[in-house]
C-alpha positions as CSV (number, residue, x, y, z in Angstrom):
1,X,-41.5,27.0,-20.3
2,X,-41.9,23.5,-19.3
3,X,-38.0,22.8,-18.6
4,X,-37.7,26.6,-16.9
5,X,-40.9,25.3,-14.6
6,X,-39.6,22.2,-13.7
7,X,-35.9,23.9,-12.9
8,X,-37.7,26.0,-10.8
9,X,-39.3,23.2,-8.7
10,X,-35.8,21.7,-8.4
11,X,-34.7,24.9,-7.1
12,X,-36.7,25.3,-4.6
13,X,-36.6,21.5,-3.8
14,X,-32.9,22.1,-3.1
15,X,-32.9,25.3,-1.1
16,X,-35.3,23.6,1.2
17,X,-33.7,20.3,1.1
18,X,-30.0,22.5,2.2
19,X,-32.0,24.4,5.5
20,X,-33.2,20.8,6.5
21,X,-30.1,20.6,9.0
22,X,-31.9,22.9,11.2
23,X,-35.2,21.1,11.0
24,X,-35.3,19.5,14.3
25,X,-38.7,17.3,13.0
26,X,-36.4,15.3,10.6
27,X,-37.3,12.3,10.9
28,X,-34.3,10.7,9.7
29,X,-32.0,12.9,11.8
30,X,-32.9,12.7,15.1
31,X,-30.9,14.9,17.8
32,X,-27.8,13.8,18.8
33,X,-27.6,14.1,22.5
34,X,-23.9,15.0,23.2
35,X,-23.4,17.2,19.2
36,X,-26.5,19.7,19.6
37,X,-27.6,21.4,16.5
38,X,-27.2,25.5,15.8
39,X,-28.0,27.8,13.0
40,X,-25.4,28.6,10.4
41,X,-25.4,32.7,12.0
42,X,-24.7,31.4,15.5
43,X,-21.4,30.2,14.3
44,X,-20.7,32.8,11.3
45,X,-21.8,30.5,8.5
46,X,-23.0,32.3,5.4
47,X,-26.5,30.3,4.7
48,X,-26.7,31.3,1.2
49,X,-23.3,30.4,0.6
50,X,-24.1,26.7,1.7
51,X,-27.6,26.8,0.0
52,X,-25.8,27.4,-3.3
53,X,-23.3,24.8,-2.4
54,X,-25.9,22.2,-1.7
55,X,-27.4,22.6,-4.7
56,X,-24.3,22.7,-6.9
57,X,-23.7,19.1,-5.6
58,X,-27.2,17.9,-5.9
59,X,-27.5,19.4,-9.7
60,X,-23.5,18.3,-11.2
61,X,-23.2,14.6,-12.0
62,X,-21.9,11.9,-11.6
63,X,-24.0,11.1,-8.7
64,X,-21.7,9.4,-6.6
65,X,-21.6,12.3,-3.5
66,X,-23.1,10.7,-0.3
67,X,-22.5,12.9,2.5
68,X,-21.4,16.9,4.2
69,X,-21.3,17.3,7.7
70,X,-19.7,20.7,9.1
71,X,-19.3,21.1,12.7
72,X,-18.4,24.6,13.8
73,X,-17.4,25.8,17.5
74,X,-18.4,21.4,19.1
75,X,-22.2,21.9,17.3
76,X,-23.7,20.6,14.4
77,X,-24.2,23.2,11.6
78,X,-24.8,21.1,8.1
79,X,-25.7,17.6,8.0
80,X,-26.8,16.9,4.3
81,X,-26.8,13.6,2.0
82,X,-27.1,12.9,-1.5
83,X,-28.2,10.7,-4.3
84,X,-30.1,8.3,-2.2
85,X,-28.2,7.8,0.8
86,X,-28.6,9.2,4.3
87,X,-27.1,9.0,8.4
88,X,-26.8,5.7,8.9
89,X,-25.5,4.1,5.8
90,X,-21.8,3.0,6.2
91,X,-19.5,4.7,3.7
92,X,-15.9,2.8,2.9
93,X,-13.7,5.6,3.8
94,X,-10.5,3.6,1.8
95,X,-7.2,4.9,3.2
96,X,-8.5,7.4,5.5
97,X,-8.5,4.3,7.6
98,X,-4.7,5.1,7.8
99,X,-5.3,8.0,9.9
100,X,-7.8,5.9,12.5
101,X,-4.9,3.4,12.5
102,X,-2.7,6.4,13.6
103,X,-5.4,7.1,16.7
104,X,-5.2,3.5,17.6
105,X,-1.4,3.9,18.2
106,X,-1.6,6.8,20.2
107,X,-4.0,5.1,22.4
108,X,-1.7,2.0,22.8
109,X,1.0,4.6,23.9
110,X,-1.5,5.9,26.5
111,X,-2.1,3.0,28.0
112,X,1.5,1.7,28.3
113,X,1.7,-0.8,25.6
114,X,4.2,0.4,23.5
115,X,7.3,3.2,24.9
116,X,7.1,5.5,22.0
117,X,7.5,6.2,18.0
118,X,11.2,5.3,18.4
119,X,11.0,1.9,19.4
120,X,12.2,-0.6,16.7
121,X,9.7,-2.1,14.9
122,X,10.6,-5.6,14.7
123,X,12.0,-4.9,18.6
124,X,7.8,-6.4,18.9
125,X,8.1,-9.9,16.5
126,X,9.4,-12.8,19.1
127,X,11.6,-15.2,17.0
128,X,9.3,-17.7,17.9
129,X,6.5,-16.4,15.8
130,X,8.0,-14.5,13.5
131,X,11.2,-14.5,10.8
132,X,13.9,-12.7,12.0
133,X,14.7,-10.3,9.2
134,X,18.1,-10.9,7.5
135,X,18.8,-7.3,6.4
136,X,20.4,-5.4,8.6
137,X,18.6,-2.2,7.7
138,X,15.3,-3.6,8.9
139,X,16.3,-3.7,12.2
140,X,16.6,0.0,11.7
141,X,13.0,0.7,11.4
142,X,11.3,2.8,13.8
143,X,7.5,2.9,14.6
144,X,8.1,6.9,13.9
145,X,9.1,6.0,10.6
146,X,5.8,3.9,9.8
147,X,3.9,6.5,10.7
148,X,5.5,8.9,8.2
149,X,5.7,6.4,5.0
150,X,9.3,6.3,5.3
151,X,10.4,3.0,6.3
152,X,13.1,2.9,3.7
153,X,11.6,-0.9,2.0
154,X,10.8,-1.5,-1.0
155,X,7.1,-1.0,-1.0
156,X,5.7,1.5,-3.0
157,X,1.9,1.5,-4.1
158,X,2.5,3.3,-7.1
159,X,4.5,1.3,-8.6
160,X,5.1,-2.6,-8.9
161,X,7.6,-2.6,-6.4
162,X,7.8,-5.9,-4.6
163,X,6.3,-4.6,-2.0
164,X,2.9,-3.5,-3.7
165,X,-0.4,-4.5,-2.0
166,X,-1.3,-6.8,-4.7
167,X,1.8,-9.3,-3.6
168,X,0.9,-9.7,-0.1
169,X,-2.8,-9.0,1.0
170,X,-3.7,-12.6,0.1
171,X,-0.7,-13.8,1.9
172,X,-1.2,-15.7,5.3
173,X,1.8,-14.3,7.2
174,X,1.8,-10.4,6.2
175,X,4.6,-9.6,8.8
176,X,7.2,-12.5,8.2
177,X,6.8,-11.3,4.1
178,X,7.9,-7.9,5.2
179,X,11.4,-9.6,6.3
180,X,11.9,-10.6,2.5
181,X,11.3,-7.0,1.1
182,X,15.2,-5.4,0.2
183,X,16.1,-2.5,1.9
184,X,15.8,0.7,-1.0
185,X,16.9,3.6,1.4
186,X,17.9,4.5,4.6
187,X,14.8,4.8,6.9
188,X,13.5,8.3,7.7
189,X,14.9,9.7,4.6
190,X,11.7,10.4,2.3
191,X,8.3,9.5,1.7
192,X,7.1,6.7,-0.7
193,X,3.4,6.3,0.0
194,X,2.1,2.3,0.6
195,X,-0.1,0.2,2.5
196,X,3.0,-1.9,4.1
197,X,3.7,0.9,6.2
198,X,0.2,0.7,8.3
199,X,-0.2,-2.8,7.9
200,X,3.2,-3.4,10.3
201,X,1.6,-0.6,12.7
202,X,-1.6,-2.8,12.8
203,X,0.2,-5.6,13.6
204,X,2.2,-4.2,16.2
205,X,-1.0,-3.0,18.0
206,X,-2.5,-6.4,18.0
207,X,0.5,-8.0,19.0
208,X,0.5,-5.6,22.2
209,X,-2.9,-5.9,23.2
210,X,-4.1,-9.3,22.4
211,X,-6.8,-8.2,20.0
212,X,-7.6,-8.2,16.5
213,X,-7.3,-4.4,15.5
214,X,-10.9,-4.1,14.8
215,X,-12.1,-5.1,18.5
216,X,-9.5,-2.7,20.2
217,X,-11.0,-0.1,18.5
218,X,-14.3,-0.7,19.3
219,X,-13.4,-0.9,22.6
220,X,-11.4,2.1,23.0
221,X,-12.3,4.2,20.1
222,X,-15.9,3.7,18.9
223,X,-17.6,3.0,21.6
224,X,-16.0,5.9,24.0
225,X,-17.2,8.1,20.5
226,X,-21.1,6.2,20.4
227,X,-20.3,4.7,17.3
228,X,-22.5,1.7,17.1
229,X,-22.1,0.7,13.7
230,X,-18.8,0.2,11.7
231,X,-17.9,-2.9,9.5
232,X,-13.6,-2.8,9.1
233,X,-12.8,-5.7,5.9
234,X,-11.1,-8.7,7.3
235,X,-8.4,-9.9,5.1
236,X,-8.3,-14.2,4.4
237,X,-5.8,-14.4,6.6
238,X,-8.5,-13.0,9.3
239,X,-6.5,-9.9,10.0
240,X,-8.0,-6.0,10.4
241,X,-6.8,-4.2,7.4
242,X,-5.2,-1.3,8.8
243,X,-4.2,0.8,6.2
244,X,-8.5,1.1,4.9
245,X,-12.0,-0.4,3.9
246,X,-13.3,0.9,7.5
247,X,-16.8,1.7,6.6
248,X,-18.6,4.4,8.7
249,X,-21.3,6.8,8.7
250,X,-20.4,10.4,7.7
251,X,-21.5,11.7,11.0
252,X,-19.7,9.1,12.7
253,X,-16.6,10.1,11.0
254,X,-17.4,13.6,11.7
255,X,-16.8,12.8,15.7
256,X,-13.8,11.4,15.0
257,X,-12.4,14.8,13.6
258,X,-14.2,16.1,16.8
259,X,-12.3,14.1,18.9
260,X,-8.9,15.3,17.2
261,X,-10.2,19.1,17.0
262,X,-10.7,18.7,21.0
263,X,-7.1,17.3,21.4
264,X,-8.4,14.3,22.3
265,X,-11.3,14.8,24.3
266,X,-15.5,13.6,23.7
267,X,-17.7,14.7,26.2
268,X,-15.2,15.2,29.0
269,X,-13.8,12.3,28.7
270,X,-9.9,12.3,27.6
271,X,-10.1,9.1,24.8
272,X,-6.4,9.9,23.3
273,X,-4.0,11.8,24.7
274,X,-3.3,15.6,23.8
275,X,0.2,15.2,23.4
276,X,-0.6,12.3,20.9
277,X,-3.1,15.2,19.1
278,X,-0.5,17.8,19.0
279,X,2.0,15.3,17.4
280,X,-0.2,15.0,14.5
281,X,-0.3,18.8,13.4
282,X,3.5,18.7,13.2
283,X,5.4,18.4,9.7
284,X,7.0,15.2,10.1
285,X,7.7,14.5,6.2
286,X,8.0,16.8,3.3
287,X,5.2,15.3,0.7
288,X,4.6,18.6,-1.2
289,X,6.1,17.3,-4.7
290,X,4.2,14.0,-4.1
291,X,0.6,15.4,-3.2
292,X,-1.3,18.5,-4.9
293,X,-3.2,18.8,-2.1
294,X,-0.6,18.3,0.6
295,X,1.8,20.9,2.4
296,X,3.2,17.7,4.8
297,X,3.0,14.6,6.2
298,X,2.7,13.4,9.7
299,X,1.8,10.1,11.5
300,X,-1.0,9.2,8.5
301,X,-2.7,13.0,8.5
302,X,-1.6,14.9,5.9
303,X,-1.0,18.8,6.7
304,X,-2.2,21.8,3.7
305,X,-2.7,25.3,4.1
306,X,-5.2,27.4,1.7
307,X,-5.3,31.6,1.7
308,X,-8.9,32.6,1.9
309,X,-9.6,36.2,1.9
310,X,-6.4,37.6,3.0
311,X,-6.0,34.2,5.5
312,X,-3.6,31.5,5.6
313,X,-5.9,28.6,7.1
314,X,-3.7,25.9,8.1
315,X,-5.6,22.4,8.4
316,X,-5.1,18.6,8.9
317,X,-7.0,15.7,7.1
318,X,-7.8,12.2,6.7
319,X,-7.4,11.2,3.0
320,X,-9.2,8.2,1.3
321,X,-9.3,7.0,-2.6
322,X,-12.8,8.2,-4.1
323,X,-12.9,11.9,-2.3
324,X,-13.3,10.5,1.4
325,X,-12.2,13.2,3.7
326,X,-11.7,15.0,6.9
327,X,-10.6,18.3,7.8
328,X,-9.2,19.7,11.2
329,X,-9.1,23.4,11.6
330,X,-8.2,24.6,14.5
331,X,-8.2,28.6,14.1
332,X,-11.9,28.2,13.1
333,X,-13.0,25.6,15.6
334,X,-13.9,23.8,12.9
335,X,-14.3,20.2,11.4
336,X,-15.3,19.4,7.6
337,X,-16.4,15.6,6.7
338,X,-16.9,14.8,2.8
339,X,-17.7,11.1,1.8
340,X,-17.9,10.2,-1.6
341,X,-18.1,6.9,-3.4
342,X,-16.0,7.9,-6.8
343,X,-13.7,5.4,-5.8
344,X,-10.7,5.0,-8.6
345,X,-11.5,8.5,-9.9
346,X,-9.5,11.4,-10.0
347,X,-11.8,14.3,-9.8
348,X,-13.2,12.3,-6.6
349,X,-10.2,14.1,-4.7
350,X,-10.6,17.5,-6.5
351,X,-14.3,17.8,-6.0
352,X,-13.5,17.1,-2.1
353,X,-10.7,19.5,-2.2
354,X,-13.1,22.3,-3.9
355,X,-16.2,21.8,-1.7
356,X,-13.6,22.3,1.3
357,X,-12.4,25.5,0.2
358,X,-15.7,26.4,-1.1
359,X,-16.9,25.9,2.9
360,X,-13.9,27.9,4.1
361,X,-15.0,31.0,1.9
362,X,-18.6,31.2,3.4
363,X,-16.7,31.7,7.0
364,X,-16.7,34.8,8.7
365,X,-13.1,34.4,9.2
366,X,-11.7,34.5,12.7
């Protein structure tokens, strides 16, 4: 009797806890001026369905879930956290920082920096800085194929290829090692995931525009988004990591899929290009045999497609190690941000993958 009463307690603890979102007196989650708040039948949102959700998470261990934010048709529906943590602590997102990286790109494009995705890569590494590379293949490279993991050297980060991230994060001069990596295919021609890829992309982008990766997106990412807090890990060689460790909030990661769900667009105010937006829901790179979760790969968003109730619901997302993502669906004006700290863990990327589809089902479907 005593277990069933305290059960009970937890029950009802939960089911409260889940309908806090539309509590305006919280406290700890103050309204957000420009992402007003909305009740879960304003935007076809079974309630029950996310109650029952909510409380799966909170009741299944291990406890290392920290955060559900759902916005459906540009307001806030859901904003929940878990096992101790809440809106403002800064999450490591791990390789979903790819994906930012990708952003960053398209806004250097925007503002004239770089042509386009089919400019050669070491076309932006002046001999007088930099080793000319020796291969002929490198010179091959195209920012395009960067983008889609499919440079064609011999970097692979799952395996101990030589050009692993283990053999050059500590170096001093990450771009001049690139030179030095052999040639394995011919650019373009399939997808072999690594971190060498978006490491040359945040190079190329600093090189440009005269800042260290992390201050041009504060400048022209976070700040146009009212993202005041971020920490992005500084390598010892006092470079931005561009291909992860950017740590934000799970509603500040929420705007970012915001900002990609509106082509572009916060508040008015065009931040990226829709053009750039439009190129990232396009199937650059078959990754299906590579990725369970995955239907395709474009500039560092992966593509997937799920059927729920008689619906094929196409989607892009951000992907990082520990269960760290964001979902894009357009057809349901709808954007889906999971942060997890089960980093090095398999079922971190499951669990994300199941609470995703389990959201999808408690849609009135469009």
């Amino acid at each position: 009797m005593k277990n069933r009463a305290f059960n009970l307690v937890i029950l009802i603890l939960t089911t409260a806890y889940c309908f806090g979102q539309n509590d305006f007196s919280d406290k700890l989650k103050q309204p957000i001026p420009e992402l007003p708040k909305t009740a879960f039948n304003s935007v076809g949102i079974v309630s029950d369905s996310i109650s029952n959700l909510v409380k799966l998470i909170n009741s299944t261990p291990p406890n290392d879930f920290r955060g559900m934010v759902i916005i459906k048709d540009n307001k806030l529906v859901v904003e929940e956290y878990f096992n101790t943590y809440w809106r403002e602590t800064i999450n490591d997102i791990r390789s979903a920082g790819k994906s930012i990286t990708s952003l960053l790109l398209g806004i250097a494009i925007n503002k004239g920096l770089i042509k386009n995705t089919d400019q050669s890569v070491y076309s932006f590494f002046t001999k007088a800085k930099y080793i000319s590379p020796a291969k002929e293949g490198h010179l091959d490279i195209k920012i395009k194929n960067l983008l889609t993991m499919s440079s064609g050297l011999s970097a692979d980060d799952n395996s101990d290829s030589p050009g692993n991230t283990a053999n050059w994060l500590t170096k001093k001069d990450w771009v001049n090692f690139t030179t030095s990596l052999p040639m394995v295919f011919k650019p373009g021609e399939k997808y072999v995931y690594n971190d060498v890829c978006p490491m040359l992309i945040g190079a190329i982008i600093e090189e440009v525009s005269g800042q260290k990766l992390s201050n041009f997106a504060n400048d022209n990412l976070f700040k146009p988004l009212g993202i005041r807090e971020f920490y992005w890990y500084t390598a010892p060689n006092g470079k931005t990591v561009p291909m992860g460790n950017l740590y934000l909030s799970t509603i500040d990661f929420a705007k970012i899929g915001l900002l990609v769900l509106n082509k572009g667009k916060y508040q008015e105010k065009q931040i990226i290009s829709s053009s750039w937006i439009n190129e990232l829901f396009q199937k650059k790179i078959e990754v299906s045999k590579e990725d369970p979760f995955a239907s395709g790969y474009s500039y560092f968003w992966f593509l997937g497609s799920k059927e729920i109730k008689g619906h094929k619901i196409e989607y892009i997302y951000a992907s990082g190690n520990g269960g760290n993502n964001l979902f894009i669906v357009p057809s349901q004006n709808l954007v889906v941000c999971l942060t997890s700290s089960a980093y090095g863990q398999g079922y971190g990327g499951y669990r994300s993958q199941n609470v995703f589809q389990f959201i999808l089902q408690s849609l009135a479907l469009k």
